[in-house]
C-alpha positions as a Markdown table, in Angstrom:
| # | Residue | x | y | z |
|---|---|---|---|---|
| 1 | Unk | -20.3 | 0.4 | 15.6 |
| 2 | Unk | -17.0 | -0.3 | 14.2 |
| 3 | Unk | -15.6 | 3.1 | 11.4 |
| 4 | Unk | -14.6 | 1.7 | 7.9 |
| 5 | Unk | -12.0 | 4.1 | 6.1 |
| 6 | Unk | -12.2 | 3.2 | 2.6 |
| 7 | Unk | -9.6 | 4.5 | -0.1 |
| 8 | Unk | -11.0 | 5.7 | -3.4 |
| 9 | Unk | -8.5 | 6.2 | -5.9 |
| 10 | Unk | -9.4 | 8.1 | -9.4 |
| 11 | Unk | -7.2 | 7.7 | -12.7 |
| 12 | Unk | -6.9 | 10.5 | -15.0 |
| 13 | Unk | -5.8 | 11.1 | -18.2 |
| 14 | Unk | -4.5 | 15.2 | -18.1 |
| 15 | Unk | -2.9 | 17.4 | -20.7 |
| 16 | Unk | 0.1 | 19.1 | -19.6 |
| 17 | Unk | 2.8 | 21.5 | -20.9 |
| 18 | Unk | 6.0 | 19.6 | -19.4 |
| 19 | Unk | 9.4 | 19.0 | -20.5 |
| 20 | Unk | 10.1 | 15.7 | -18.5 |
| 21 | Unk | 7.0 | 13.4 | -19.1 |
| 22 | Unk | 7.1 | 11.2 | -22.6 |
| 23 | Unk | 11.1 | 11.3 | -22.9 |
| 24 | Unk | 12.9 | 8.0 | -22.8 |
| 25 | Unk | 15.0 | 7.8 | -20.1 |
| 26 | Unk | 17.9 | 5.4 | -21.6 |
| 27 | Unk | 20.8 | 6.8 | -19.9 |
| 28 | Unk | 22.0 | 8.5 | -17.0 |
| 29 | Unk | 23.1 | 11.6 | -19.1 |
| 30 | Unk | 19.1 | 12.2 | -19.8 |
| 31 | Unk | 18.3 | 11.8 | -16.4 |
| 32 | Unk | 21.1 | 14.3 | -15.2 |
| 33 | Unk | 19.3 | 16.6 | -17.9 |
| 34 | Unk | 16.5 | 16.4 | -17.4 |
| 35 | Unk | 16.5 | 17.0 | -13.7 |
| 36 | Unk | 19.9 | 19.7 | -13.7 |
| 37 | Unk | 17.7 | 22.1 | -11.9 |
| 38 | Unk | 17.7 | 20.4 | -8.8 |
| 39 | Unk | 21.7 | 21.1 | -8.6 |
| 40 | Unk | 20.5 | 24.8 | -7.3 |
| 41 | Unk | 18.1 | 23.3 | -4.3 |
| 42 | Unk | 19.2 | 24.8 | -0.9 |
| 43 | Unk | 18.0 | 21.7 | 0.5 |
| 44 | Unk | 17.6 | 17.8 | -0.5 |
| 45 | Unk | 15.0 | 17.0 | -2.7 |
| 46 | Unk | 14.0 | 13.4 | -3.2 |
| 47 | Unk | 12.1 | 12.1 | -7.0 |
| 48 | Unk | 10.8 | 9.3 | -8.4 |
| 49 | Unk | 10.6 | 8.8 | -11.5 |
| 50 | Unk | 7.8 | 6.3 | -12.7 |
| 51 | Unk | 8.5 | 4.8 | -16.6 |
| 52 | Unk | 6.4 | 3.0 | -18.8 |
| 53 | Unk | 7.8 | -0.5 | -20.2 |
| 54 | Unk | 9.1 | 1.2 | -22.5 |
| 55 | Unk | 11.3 | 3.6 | -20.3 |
| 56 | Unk | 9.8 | 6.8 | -21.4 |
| 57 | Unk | 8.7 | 8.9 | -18.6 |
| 58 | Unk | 5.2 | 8.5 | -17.7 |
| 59 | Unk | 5.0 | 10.6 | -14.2 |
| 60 | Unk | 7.6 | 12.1 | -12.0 |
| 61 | Unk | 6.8 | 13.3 | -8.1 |
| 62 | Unk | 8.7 | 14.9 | -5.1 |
| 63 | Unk | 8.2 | 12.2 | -2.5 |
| 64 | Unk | 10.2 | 14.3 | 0.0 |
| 65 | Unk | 12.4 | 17.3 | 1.1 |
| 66 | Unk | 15.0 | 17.6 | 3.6 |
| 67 | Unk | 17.7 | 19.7 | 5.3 |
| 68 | Unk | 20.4 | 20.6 | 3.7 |
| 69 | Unk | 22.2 | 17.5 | 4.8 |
| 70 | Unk | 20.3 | 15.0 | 4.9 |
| 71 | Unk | 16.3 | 13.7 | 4.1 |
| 72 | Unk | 13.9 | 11.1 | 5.6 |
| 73 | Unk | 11.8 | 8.4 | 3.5 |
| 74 | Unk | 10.1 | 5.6 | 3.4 |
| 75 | Unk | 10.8 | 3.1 | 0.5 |
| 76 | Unk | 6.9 | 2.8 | 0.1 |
| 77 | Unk | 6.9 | 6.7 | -0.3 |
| 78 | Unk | 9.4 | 5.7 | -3.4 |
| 79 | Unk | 7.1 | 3.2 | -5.0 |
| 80 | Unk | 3.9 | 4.0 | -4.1 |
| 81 | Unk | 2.9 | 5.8 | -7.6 |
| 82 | Unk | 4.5 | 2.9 | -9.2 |
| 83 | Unk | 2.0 | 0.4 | -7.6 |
| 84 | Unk | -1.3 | 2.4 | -8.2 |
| 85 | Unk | -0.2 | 2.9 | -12.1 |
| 86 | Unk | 0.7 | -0.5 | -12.7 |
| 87 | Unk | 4.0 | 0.4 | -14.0 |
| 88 | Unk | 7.4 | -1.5 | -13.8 |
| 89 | Unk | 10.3 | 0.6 | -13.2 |
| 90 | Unk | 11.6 | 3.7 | -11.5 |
| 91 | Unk | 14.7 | 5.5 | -11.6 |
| 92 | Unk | 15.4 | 7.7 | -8.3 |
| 93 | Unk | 16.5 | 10.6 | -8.6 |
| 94 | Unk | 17.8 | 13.3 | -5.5 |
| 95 | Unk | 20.3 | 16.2 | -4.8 |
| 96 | Unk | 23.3 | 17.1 | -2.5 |
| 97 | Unk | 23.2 | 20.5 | -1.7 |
| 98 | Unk | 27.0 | 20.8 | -0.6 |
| 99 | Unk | 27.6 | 20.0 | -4.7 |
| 100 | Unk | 29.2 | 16.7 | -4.2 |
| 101 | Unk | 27.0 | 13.8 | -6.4 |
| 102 | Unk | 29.4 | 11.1 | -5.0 |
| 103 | Unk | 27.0 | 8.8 | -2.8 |
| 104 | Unk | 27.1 | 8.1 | 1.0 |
| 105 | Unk | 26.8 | 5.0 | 2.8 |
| 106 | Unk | 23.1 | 6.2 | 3.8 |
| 107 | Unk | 22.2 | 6.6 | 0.3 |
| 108 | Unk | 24.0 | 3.0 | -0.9 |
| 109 | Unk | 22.2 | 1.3 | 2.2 |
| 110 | Unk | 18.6 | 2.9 | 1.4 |
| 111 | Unk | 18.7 | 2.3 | -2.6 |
| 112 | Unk | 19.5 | -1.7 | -1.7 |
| 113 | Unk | 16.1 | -1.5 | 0.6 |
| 114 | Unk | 14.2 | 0.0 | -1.9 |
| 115 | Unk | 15.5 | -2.4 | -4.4 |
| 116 | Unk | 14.8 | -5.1 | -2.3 |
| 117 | Unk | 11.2 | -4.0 | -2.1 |
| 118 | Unk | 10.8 | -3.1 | -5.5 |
| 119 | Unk | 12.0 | -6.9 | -6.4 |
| 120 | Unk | 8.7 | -8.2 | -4.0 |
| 121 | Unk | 6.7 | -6.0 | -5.8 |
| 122 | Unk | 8.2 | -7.3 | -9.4 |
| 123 | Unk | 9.0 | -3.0 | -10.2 |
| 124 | Unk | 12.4 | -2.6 | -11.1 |
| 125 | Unk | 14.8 | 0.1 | -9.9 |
| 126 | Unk | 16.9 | 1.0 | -13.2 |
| 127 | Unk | 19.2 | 3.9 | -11.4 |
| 128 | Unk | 19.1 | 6.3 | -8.6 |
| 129 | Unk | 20.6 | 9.3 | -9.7 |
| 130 | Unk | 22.8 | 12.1 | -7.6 |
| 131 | Unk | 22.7 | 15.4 | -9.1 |
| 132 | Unk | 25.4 | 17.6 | -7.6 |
| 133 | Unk | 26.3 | 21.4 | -8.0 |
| 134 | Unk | 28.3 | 20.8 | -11.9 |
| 135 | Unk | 28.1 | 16.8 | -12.1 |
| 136 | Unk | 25.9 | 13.9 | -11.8 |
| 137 | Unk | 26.4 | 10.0 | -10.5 |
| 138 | Unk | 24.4 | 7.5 | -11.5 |
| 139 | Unk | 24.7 | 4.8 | -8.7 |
| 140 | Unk | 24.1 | 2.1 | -11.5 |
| 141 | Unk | 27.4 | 2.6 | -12.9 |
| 142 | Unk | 29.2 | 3.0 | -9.2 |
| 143 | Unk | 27.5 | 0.1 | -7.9 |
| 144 | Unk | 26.4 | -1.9 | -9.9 |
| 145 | Unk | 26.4 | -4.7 | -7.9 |
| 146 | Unk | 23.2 | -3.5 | -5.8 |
| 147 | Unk | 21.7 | -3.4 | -9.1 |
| 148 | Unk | 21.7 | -6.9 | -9.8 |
């Protein structure tokens, strides 16, 4: 006898008391905002954030947490949420612990996979976002030619 594994997913509607969910995320500057808090992480902390077509924020998750150097992904981790809601765009949002929000090559190389993957699955990546210790970089204005 051969073992099916079957995957039931459940869709709910639930009232909460947050800050982040329903506001339009139009700019960089909200984003930064809206997510500041992650400037005092000890370690690197990676979010999506899922938008409704109309760019307001309808969910946000931690997909994953690292060292304090570095963190481990998978661009399917990024996008999953976004596939099971049916919902067509993303921003990505994560910290740098040592305070700098200027990107690395690691960060530049993963945001064109996930773009990459996003474009297959027609979701959009509008920004990944840096936060550092007293700034924030939006990787949409830095390079804006993996954007495109």
């Amino acid at each position: 006898m051969v073992t099916l594994r079957e995957i039931e997913l459940t869709y709910r509607f639930k009232e909460v008391d947050c800050d982040i969910t329903g506001k339009t995320a139009n700019s960089p500057e909200v984003i930064g905002k809206l997510f500041d808090y992650l400037k005092h992480e000890t370690k690197e902390v990676f979010i999506v954030v899922n938008l409704t077509s109309q760019h307001d924020v309808n969910c946000f998750e931690v997909v994953a947490k690292g060292t304090a150097d570095a963190i481990s992904t998978r661009p399917v981790e990024l996008l999953r949420t976004a596939v099971i809601l049916n919902l067509k765009a993303v921003i990505l949002i994560h910290n740098h612990p040592s305070g700098l929000s200027e990107p690395s090559q690691a960060d530049v190389r993963f945001t064109e996979r996930v773009i990459e993957i996003g474009n297959i699955l027609n979701i959009t990546v509008l920004d990944h976002v840096i936060i550092g210790l007293n700034q924030h970089t939006s990787m949409r204005q830095t390079h804006a030619h993996i954007f495109k």
